[in-house]
C-alpha positions as CSV (number, residue, x, y, z in Angstrom):
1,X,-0.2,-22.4,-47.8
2,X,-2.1,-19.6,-46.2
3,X,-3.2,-22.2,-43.3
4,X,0.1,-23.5,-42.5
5,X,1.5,-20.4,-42.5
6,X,-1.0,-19.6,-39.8
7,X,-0.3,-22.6,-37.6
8,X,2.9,-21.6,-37.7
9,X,2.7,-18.4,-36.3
10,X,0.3,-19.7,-33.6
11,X,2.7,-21.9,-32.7
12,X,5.8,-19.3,-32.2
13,X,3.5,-17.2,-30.8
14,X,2.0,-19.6,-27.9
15,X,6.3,-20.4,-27.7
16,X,6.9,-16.8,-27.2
17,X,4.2,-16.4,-24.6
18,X,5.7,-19.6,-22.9
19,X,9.2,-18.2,-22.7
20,X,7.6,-14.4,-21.4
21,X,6.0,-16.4,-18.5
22,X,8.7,-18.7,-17.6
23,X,11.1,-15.4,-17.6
24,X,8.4,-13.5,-15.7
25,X,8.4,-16.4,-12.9
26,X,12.0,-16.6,-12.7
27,X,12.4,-13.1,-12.2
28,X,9.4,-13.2,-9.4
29,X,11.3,-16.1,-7.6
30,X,14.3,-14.1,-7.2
31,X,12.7,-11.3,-5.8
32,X,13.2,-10.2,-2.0
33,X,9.8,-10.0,-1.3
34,X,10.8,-8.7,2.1
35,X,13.2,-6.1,0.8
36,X,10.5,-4.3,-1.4
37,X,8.4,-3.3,1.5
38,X,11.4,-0.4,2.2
39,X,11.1,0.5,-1.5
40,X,10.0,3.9,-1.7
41,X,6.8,4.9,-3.6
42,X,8.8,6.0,-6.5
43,X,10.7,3.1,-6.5
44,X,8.1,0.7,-6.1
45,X,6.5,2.4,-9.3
46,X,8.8,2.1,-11.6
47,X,9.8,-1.3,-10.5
48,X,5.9,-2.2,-11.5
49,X,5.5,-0.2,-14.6
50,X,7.9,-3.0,-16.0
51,X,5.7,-5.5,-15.9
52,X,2.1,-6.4,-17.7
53,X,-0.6,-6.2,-15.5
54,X,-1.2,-9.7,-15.4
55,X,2.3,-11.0,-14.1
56,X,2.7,-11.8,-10.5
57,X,5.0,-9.0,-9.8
58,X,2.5,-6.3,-10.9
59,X,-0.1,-8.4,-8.6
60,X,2.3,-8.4,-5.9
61,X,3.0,-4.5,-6.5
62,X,-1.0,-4.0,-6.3
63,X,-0.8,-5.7,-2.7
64,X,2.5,-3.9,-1.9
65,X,0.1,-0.3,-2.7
66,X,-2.6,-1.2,-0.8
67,X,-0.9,-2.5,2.5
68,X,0.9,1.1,2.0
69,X,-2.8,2.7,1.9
70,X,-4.2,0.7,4.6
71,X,-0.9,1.8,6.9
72,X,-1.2,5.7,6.1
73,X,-5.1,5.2,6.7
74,X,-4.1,3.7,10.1
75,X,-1.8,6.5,10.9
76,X,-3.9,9.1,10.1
77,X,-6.5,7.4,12.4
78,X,-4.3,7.2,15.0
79,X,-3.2,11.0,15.0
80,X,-6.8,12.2,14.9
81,X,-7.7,9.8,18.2
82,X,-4.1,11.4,19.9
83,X,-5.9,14.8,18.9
84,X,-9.5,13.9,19.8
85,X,-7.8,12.7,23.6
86,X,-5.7,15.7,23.8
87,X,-8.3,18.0,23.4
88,X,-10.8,15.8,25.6
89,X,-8.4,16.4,28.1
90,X,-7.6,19.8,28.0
91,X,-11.1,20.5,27.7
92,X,-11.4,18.3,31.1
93,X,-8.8,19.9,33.2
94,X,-10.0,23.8,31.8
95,X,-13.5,22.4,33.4
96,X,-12.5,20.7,36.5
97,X,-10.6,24.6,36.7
98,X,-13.5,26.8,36.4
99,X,-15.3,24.5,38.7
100,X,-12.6,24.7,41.5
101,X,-12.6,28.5,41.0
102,X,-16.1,28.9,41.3
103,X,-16.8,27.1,43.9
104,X,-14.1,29.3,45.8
105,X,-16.0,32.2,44.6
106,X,-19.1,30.9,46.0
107,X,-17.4,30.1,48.9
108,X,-16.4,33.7,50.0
């Protein structure tokens, strides 16, 4: 009795798992994937915590986080090379300055 009880529950249970995954899918083919790129971080977090790990729309979220990362890493780059060339150039024209002036000086 004990081993048909058993098969039993295998079998609802590989059911169940079926049904999760084809809901899971149908949920992840409705999605905007365009739309969740404006998602704020908060947004996007709770939208993921919903999910098991292993679902496509936690994989998806994953990628969403790290094109976020990758962005603000850009950015970040970016502003330090605007500083780096701002200072390049301040530090140039301050030179090219004190140059002019001492070669006036020297002039006299």
């Amino acid at each position: 009795m004990s081993n048909g009880m058993d098969v039993m529950r295998g079998v609802v249970q590989r059911i169940g798992e079926a049904n999760k995954r084809d809901s899971l899918q149908r949920d992840f083919d409705q999605l905007d994937l365009a739309s969740m790129q404006s998602w704020t971080d908060g947004e996007l977090s709770v939208w993921q915590s919903r999910y098991p790990a292993d679902s496509p729309q936690w994989l998806w979220a994953e990628q969403q986080w790290r094109l976020r990362l990758l962005e603000r890493q850009a950015q970040a780059a970016g502003l330090q090379a605007n500083k780096a060339a701002i200072i390049s150039g301040v530090i140039g024209v301050a030179g090219a300055l004190a140059g002019a002036i001492l070669a006036w000086l020297l002039g006299k």
